[in-house]
N, C-alpha and C positions, 0 to 999 in steps of 0.2 A: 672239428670246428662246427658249433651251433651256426645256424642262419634264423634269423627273426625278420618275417614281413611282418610291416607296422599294416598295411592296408589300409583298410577306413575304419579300421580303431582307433578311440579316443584311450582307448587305457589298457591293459595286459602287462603280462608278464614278459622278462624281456627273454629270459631261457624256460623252457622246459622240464631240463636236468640239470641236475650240478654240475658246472663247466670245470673242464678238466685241460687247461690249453695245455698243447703238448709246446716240448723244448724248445723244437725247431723252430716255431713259426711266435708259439705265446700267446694265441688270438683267442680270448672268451668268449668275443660270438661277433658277427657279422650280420648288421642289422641294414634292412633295404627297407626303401616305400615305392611300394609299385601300387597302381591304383587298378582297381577293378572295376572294368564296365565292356563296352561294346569296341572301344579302341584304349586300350589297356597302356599303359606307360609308368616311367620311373619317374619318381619324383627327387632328383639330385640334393642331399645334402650341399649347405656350403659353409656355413660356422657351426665351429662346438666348443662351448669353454663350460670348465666347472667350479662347486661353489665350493666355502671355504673349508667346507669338511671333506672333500676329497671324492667325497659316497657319491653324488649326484651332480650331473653335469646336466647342459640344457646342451640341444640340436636344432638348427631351422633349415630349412629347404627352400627351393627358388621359388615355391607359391604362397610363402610367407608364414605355412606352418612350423608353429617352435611347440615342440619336445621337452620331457624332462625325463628323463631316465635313474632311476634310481639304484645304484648299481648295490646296495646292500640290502636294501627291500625287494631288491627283484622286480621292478615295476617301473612302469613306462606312462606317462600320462600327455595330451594334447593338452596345451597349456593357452595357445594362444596360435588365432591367425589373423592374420597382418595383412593379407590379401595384396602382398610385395615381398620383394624377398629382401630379403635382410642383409646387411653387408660387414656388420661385428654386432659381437656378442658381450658381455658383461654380468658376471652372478655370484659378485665376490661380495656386495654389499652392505650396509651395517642393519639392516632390515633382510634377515634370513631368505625371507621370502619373496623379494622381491627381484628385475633383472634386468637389465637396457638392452635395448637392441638397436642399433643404428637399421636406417630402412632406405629403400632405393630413391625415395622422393628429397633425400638429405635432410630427413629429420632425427631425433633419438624419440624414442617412449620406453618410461616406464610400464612393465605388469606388474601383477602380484599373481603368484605361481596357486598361492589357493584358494583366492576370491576370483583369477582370472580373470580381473576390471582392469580398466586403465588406471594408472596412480599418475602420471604426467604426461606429458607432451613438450619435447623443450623445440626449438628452431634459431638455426643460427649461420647454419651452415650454407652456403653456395655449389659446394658439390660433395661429393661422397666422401664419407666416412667410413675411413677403413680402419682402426684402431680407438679402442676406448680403454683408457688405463685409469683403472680405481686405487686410490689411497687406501692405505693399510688399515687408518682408522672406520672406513668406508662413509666416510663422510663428503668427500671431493670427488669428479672423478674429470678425466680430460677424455676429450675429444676430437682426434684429427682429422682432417683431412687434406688434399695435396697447396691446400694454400692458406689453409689457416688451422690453427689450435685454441679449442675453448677449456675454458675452466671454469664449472660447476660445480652450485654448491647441492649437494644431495638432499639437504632436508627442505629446501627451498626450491628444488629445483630450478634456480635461478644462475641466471650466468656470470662470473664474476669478472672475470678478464676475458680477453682477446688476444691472441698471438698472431698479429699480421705481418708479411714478410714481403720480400719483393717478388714478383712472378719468375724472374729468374732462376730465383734460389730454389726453391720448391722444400717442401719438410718431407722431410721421410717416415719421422716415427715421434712424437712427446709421450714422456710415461715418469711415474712415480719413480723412484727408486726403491725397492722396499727397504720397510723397519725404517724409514727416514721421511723427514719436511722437504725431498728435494725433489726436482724436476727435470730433469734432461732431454734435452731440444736436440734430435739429429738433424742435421740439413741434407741437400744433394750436392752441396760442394763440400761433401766431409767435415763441415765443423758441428761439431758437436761444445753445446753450453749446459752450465747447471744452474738452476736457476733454486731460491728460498720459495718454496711456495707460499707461503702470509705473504710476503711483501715484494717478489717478484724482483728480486735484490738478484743479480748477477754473482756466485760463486764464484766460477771458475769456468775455464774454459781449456778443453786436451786439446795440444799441439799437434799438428798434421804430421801424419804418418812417414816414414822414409821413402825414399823416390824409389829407390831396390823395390819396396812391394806396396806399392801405394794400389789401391784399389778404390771404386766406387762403391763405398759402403750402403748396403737395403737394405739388411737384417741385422737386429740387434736382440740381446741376450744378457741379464745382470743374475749373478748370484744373489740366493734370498737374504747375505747380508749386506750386499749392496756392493761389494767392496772391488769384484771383479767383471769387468764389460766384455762383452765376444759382440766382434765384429764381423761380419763377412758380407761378399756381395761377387759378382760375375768374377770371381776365379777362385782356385783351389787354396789360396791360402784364410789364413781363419787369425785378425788381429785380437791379443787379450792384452784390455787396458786396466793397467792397476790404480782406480778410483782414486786412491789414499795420496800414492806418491804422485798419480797425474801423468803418465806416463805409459809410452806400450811395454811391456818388459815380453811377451815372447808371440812367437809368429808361427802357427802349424802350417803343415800344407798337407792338404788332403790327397787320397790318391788320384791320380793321375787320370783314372775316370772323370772323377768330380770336379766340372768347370764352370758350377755356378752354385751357390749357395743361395738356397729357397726361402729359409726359417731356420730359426734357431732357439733350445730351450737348454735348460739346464733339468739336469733331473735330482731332482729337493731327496735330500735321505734325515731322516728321522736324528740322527745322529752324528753330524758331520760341522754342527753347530752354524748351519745358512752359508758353510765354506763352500761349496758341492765342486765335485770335485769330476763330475762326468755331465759334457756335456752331448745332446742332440744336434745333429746338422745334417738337416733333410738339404738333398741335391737335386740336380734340374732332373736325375733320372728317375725322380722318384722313390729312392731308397734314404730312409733316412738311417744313420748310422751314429752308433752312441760312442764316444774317446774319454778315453782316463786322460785329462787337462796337464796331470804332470808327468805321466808316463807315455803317453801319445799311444797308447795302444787301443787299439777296435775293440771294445768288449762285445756289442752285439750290434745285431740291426735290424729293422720290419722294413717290409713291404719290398718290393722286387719289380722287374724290368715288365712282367705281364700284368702283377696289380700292382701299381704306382700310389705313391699319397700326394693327395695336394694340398694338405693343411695339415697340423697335428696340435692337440692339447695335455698338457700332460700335471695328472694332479698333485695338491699341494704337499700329499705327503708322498707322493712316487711310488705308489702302489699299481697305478692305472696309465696307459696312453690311449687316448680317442683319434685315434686318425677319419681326415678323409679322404678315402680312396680318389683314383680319378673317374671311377667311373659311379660317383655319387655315391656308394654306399658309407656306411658308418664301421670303422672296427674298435671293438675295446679290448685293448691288448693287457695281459697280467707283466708287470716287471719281477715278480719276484719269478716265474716260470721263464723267462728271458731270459735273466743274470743264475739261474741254477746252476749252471757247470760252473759258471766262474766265482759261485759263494760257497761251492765247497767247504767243508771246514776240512782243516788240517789234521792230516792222522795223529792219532793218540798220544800222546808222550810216553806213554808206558807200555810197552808190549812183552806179552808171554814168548819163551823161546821155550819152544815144545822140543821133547826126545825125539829123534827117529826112531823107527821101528828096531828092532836089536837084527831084524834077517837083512836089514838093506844096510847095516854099517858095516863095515871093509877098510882094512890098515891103511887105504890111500885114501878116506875119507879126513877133511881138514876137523881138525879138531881146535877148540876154542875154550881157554878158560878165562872165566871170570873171579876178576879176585875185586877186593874195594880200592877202588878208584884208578884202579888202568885198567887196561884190556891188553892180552895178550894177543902177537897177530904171529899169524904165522908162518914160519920158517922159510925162506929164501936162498934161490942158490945165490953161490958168487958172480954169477951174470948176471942177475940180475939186480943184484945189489951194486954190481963197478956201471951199469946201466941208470940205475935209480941216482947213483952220486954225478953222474953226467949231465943229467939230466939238471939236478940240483945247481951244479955247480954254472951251467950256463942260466938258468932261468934264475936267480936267485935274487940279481938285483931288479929283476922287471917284477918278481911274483913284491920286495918287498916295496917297490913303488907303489904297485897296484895296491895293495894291502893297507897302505896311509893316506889314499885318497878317497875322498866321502863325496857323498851328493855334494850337490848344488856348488862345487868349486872349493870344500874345506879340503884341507889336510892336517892329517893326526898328528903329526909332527910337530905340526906349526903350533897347533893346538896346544899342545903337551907343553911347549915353551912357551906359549901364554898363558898356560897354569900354572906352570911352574913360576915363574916371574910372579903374577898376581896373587895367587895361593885360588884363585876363583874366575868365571867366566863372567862375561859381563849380565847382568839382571836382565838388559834387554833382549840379549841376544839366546839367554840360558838355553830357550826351550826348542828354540830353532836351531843351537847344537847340538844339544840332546837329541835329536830326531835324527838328524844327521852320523852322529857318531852311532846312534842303534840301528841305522839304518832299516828305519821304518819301513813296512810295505804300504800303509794304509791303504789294506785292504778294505775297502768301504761294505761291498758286496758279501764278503764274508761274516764280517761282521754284522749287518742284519740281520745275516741268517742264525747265529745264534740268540742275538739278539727276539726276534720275533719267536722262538721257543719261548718264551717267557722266562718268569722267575723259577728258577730250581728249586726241588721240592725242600732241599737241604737246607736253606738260607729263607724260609718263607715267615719264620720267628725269629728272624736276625735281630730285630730292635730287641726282641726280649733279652740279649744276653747281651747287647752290644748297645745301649743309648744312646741315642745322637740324637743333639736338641734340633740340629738343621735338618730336617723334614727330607728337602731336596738332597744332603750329603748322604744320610741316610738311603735315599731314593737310589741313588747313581752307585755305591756301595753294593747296593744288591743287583743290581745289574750287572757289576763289573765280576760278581763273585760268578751270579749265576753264569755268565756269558763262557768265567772259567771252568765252569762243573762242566757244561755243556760239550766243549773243547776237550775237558778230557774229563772220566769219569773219576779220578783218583783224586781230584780238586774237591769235590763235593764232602770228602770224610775227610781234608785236612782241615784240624785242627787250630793252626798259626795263619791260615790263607787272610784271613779280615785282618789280622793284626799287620802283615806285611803288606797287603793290599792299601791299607787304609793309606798312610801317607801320600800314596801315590794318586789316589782318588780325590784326597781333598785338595792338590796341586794340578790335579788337571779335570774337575768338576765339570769342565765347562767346554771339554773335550772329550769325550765318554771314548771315541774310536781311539785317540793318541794314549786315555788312561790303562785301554788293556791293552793294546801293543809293547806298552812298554814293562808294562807287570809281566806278557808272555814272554819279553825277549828279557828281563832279569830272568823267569826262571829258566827259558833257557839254556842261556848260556854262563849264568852266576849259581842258579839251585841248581843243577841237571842231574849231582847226584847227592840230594839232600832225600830221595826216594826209594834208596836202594834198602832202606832198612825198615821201610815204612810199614805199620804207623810209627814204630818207634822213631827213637832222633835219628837222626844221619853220623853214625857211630863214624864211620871214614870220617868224614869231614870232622868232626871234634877231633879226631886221632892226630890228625894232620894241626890242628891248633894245635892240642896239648905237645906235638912234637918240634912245632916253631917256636911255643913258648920254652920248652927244656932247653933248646937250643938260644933263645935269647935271656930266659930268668931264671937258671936251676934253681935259684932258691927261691922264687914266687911259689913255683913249679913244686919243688918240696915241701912249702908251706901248705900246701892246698892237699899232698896228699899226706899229711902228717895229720890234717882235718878232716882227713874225709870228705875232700871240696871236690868236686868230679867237675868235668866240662859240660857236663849237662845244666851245673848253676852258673859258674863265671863266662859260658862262652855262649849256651844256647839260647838262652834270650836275647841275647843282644843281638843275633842270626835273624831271629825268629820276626823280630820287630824292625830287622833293619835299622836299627840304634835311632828309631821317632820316638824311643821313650827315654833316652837319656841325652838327646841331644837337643839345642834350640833350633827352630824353621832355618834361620841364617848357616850355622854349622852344619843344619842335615844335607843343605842344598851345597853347601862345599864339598862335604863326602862324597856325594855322588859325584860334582862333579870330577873327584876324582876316582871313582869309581868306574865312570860308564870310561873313563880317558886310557884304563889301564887293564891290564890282564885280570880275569876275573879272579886268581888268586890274592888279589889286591885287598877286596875284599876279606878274607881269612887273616891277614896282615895287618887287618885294621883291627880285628879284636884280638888281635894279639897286643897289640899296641895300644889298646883301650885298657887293658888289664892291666899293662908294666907302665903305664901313666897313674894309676889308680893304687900301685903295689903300698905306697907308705900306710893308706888308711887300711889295707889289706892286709899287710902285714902285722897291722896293731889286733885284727881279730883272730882269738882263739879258736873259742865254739862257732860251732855249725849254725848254733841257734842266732850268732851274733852276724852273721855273712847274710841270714835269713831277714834278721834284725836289718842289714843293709839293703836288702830288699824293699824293706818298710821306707826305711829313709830314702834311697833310690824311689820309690812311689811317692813319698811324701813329696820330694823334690820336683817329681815330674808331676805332681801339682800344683808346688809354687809355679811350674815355669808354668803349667798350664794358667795358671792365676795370671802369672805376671803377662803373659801371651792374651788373654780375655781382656787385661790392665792395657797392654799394648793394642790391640784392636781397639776395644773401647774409646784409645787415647787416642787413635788412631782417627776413629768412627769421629770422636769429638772434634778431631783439628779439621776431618772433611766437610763434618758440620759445619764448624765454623768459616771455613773457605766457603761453602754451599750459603752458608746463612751470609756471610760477605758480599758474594755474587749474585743473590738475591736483593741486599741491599742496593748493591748499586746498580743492578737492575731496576729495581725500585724507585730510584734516585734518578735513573737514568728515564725510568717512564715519568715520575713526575716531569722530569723535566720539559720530557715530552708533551706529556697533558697539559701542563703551561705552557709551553708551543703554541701548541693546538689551540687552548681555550685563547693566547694572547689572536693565535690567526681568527679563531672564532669571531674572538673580539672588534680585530681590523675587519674581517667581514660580513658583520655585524653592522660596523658603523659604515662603510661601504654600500651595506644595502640600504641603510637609513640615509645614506646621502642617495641613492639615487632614488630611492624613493622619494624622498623631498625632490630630487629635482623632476621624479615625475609626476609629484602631485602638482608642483611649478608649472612644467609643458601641460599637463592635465587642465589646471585651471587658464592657461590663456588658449589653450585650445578650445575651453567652456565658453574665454569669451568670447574669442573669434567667431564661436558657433552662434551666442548670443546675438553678435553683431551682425553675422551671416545672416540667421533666422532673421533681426529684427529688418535688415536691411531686404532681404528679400520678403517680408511682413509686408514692410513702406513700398516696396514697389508692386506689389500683389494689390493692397490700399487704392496703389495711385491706378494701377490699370482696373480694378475695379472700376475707380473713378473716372476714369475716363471712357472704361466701356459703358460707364451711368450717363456720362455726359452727353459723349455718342450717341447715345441710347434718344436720351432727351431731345438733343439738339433733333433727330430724325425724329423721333416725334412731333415734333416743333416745329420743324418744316413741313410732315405730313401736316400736320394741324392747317399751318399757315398755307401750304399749299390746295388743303379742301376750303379753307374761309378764301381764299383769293379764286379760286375756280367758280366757288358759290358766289361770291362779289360778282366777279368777270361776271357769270352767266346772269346772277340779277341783274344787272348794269346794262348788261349786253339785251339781255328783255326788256329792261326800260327803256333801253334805245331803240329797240326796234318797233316797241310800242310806240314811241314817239315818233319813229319816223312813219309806220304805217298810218298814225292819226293827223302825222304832217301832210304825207302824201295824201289822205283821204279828202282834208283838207283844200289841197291844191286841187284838190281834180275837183273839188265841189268850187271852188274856186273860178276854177277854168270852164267848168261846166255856167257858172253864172257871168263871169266875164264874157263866153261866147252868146249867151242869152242878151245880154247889154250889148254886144258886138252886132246880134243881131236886128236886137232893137235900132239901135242908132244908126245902123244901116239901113233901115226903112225909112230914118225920117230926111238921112242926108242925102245928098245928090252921089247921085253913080259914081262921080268922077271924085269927089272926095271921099265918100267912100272907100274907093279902091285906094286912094293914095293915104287916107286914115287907116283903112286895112293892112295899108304894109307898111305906114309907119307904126302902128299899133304891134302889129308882126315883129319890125322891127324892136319896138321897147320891148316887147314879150319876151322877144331874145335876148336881150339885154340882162332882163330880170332872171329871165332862166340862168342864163349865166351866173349875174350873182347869187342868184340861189344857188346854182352845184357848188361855184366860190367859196360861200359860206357852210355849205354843207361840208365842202371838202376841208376846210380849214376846221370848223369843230370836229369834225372825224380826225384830226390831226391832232390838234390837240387831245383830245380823250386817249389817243392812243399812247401821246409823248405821256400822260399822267400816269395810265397802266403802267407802260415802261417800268416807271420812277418809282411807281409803289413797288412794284414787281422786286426791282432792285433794291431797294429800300429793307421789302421784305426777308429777301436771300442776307444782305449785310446790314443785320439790326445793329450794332455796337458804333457807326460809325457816326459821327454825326450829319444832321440833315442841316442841307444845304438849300437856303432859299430857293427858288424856282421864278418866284412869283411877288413884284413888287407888290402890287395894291390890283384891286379888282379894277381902278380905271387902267393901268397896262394892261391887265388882261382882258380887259375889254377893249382895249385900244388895237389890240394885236389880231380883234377879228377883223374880217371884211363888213363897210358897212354897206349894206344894199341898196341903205339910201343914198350914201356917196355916189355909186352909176346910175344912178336914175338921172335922168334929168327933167326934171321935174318941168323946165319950161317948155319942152317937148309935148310931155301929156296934158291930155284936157283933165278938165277937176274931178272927174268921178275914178278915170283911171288911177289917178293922181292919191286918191284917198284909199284906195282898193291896195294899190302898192303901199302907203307906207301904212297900212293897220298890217297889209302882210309881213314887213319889216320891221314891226314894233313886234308880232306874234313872235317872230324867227331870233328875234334879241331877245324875249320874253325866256325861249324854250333853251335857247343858247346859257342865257343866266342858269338857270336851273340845271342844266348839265354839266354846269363849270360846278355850282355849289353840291351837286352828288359827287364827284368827282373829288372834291376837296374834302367831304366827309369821308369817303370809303379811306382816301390815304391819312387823315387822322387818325381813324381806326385802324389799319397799317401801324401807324409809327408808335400806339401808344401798345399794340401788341408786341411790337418789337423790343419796345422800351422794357416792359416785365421779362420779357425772355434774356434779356440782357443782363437783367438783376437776379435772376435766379441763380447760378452757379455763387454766387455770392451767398445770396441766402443758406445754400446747400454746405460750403464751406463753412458758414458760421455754425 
């Protein structure tokens, strides 16, 4: 056994030398990655699948490097890393070169194995993907994982469906079917569905298993033509469901070791026409082990209790298995160095029986003669002859029991009186009696192996002598001869081998294994001594004709040797050909069936019985030349039937036509119908959108106006608070204004008053100054005593006057003050109307104090007398004039206020 470290090579060779696996084991070489540096480690395989040519398979490891290994170029290449490890594989593709790898992050991507770029990146997934199953056409492919299933289209990489389920249920496994549009859904409550993939249409769905061996099914397994499903999961038994009829029809159980079922495959044979007939079922111990499905027998197995496999791939044509070990490496095992003991071919048919030496033979040596067509045996005492008939006599009815029971539950018996009754087996059933009554081995295994010898040298110009317009009949013809030369060498130099071959080739074309089984088991057990004379004819076997015919036509019998007619013309062709050249397809298939139903002398019997049905036109010929002449006509014939046989095909090919071209039709008819469906739902969804479009250009436009409305509405109110923060604005201007002119007034006013009173008061005091000056005069010229009493009446009125003076003073400070007020107010609420105050200036002149009113004038002498009222003419004087400022300043007041009031108006307009 090779080993191959991949190391930190990107490319190499995968062996050295030419591998040579031995029997035992089968392994072509064992390939590791272990990485080289200062802490050295293995880097574990964990998927391997291969592509559709079988050569080349891809590998990735748990650091995300993927491999491709070329197993017929010898070469290994780093294809891609992922920098994650990968969790499936896919490289069946309809782009050669391209691969899917599911990744730990629960995504898929495409490579391309020679540009080694990305080609996609799909995402869909919520957790790991553990199976990806491509379509035959490699156009689709699916993707599981434990809670959903996608389906992608590969040229788009887009997603087309979704298979969502309940948490409960969980999925096990979705995959194509091969050679087929179908899809099958396992679940974890054992139901399994078939689903159309275009249209996701429910087929069918298999009935749950029997209670007797019901198990939780993980692994599944379909033959390449789809027809047969292998189940299995945690126990020894293994369910096979037949697709067709929908049903389980048989139930293996493995040995008694094996109590759980890991993976399962079938292994693909070149010739077995996608039936495969042996499958794979690797166990929890690690060993996977391969069974013949109808004979339940172990043929072989890889891998064992110390290196274990924990995944296995096995390719499309069954030349190769990729295991991975458990302890990460990679093995690629040879199948045909596996199945070598058991594709043996069969010893020879023909063997030499050499002399012994003349010193080693002695009178008690058995002697044996050969005569044609028995065998003598050799001589017997009477013991053991009254021994042999005891023998006989009790086994006789169990040996003839056994001897009429056939596979699969026929009996010959029964058989034989449904032919007899019918005259024929039924069409559908022919071929699966047939097998039955030859009692097939279908040996698969052997027959490859002559099969992979190739074409025999003998048969390599077979078209030149033999034309066949079918390419493929032709094709399968020379495999079946060569397969026989190979089997035995004395096939290769017969002469009649294609002529008795052929019929049977073109009746099972399309089973290459079942066409030679059954060509080896006619000669067999029907030619076995057509050899004895070879190459010549089989002189026995005519003897034996010409001696059943004496026995049923002496006079056919004496006509034929009065002519010189020998059994070499009337009996050996019709041997030779197995009567496909004088019989029709319908009638050949009745002979045989009564052929394989009956003692192979049955056969010899039929052309005896061909000949004495034939005797009248027989009889009428003289010459040799004329029987020869029959020949012609017999050829001639067996070209009309070939004519009329091409007329009945043809006619045939035309009514399938026609049913094809029918079914077409009303497919046709049935898609129109469809398309007008469609185009009318178009239609309703069409006007559907045209209605709700209308009703949304509808909401559309009063949501326009609302908006209008909205905008204008909140426009007019943006407008009006403008306008009134302008107003605001003014009016506090307006007030500032009004408030600096009335502060300005106030303090003029309030300066003119003060001016006024400091030039009243100056006034007074000059006043008083000159009053005391006369006070003091006129007290020099009067007497002491009036004096004093003029002095303090004087004093007296002075007080008096005083008084009126503060009077007056305080009452126009009163008034000035009540007018400020009034402006004041006036000013703050211009808009309201003004309210008189002030009848005529005599009330308001009446409302002051007058000074002259307390005087009393009879009191004072004339000069005080006149001093007082020019001061109280002065003080009404200065009183007028402070009333008349006063009534100015609030004119000017009101007609200010009057504008400000008319502004907002103006503003407005």
């Amino acid at each position: 056994m090779q080993s191959t470290d991949l190391g930190n090579k990107e490319s190499g060779k995968i062996w050295h030398r030419k591998p040579s696996p031995a029997t035992r084991d089968g392994i072509i070489v064992n390939i590791i990655h272990n990485t080289s540096g200062y802490h050295p480690k293995v880097l574990r395989f964990l998927n391997v699948a291969f592509d559709g040519t079988g050569d080349c398979l891809i590998a990735g490891d748990h650091q995300g490097n993927i491999y491709v290994f070329d197993l017929h170029g010898n070469r290994f290449n780093l294809v891609q890393r992922t920098a994650q490890a990968s969790t499936a594989l896919a490289f069946n593709l309809r782009r050669k070169s391209e691969f899917l790898v599911a990744l730990a992050d629960y995504s898929i991507k495409c490579f391309d194995t020679v540009t080694k770029e990305l080609v996609s990146w799909m995402r869909g997934h919520e957790s790991s993907v553990f199976s990806i199953s491509v379509h035959a056409s490699g156009k689709y492919a699916i993707t599981t994982s434990s809670d959903t299933a996608q389906l992608w289209d590969l040229d788009t990489f887009q997603r087309k469906r979704k298979l969502n389920i309940r948490q409960s249920v969980g999925i096990q496994k979705v995959f194509f079917l091969p050679l087929s549009n179908t899809i099958l859904s396992c679940f974890k409550d054992n139901s399994i569905f078939a689903w159309e993939c275009d249209t996701l249409f429910c087929k069918y769905q298999l009935p749950a298993p029997p209670e007797s061996s019901s198990i939780l099914y993980k692994v599944f397994a379909v033959t390449r033509d789809g027809r047969i499903l292998a189940a299995g999961g945690k126990s020894n038994h293994l369910h096979l469901w037949c697709l067709e009829a929908r049903q389980l029809f048989r139930i293996i159980q493995m040995p008694t070791k094996v109590r759980a079922i890991r993976h399962l495959e079938f292994l693909p044979d070149s010739f077995d026409a996608g039936s495969n007939q042996v499958l794979g079922v690797l166990s929890q111990d690690g060993i996977m082990r391969f069974i013949n499905m109808q004979t339940c027998k172990l043929l072989f197995e890889i891998g064992s209790l110390d290196e274990g496999i924990s995944s296995s791939a096995i390719s499309p044509h069954g030349r190769y298995i990729a295991s991975i070990m458990e302890n990460g490496s990679l093995n690629i095992y040879s199948v045909q160095a596996l199945t070598q003991e058991i594709n043996k071919p069969p010893p020879p048919l023909v063997k030499v029986i050499e002399d012994l030496p003349k010193n080693k033979l002695s009178s008690s040596d058995l002697k044996m003669k050969v005569t044609s067509g028995r065998v003598q045996q050799p001589a017997k005492s009477r013991e053991s002859k009254m021994q042999t008939r005891i023998l006989k006599q009790d086994l006789t009815g169990d040996f003839e029991s056994k001897k009429n029971e056939l596979p699969d539950g026929l009996n010959k018996k029964r058989l034989q009186i449904l032919l007899k009754g019918y005259g024929e087996y039924p069409t559908k059933y022919r071929m699966f009696i047939w097998r039955s009554l030859l009692q097939l081995p279908e040996n698969h295994t052997a027959f490859s192996t002559l099969i992979d010898k190739g074409t025999h040298v003998a048969f390599l110009n077979l078209q030149k002598k033999y034309p066949i317009k079918s390419r493929k009949l032709l094709r399968v013809l020379q495999r079946t001869l060569s397969a026989l030369a190979h089997w035995s060498v004395i096939f290769s130099d017969t002469p009649y081998l294609p002529l008795l071959a052929f019929p049977f080739v073109k009746l099972f074309q399309n089973n290459q294994l079942i066409c030679f089984e059954v060509i080896a088991t006619l000669i067999i057990n029907w030619c076995q001594h057509w050899f004895e004379y070879f190459p010549n004819p089989p002189i026995n076997i005519l003897s034996m004709i010409e001696n059943v015919l004496a026995f049923h036509d002496e006079e056919l019998l004496q006509h034929f040797i009065d002519h010189d007619i020998t059994s070499q013309l009337y009996a050996w062709p019709l041997l030779e050909t197995v009567f496909s050249e004088v019989l029709t397809r319908e009638e050949w298939l009745k002979l045989f069936d009564n052929i394989f139903s009956n003692h192979p002398s049955f056969l010899l019997m039929t052309v005896v019985a061909y000949n004495i049905c034939s005797r009248t036109p027989l009889l009428s010929c003289n010459l040799k030349d004329d029987f020869e002449e029959r020949e012609r006509i017999r050829n001639d014939e067996l070209d009309y039937l070939r004519e009329r046989q091409t007329v009945e095909d043809m006619q045939a090919k035309v009514d399938q036509q026609r049913v094809e071209d029918e079914a077409w039709y009303q497919k046709q008819e049935l898609l129109r119908k469809a398309e007008e469906t469609r185009r009318e739902m178009l239609l309703q969804e069409e006007e559907k959108m045209i209605q709700q479009r209308q009703r949304l250009a509808a909401v559309k436009r009063e949501l326009k106006v609302k908006e209008m409305h909205l905008q204008d509405a909140a426009r007019r109110r943006f407008l009006k608070l403008q306008q009134d923060q302008q107003e605001m604005e003014l009016r506090r201007l307006d007030d500032e204004i009004g408030r600096k002119n009335l502060t300005e007034n106030q303090e003029a006013v309030a300066k003119e008053m003060r001016a006024d009173a400091d030039a009243y008061r100056r006034k007074v005091d000059l006043e008083e100054h000159m009053f005391h000056k006369l006070t003091e005069a006129g007290e020099t010229r009067s007497q002491k005593t009036q004096k004093w009493k003029e002095a303090e009446g004087k004093e007296f009125r002075l007080r008096s006057a005083k008084k009126a003076s503060a009077l007056s003073d305080a009452s126009r400070k009163w008034f000035l003050e009540q007018e400020i007020n009034a402006a004041v107010e006036h000013a703050e609420n211009p808009c309201h109307k003004e309210e008189p105050r002030f009848q005529n200036e005599q009330e308001d002149s009446s409302c002051l104090p007058r000074t002259s009113q307390l005087n009393d004038s009879s009191e004072m002498d004339p000069s005080t007398q006149i001093s007082l009222n020019r001061r109280a003419v002065e003080w009404d004087t200065t009183g007028q004039n402070l009333i008349k400022k006063v009534r100015n300043l609030r004119q000017r007041l009101t007609a200010r206020a009057r504008h400000r009031c008319q502004t907002p108006h103006l503003l407005a307009a």
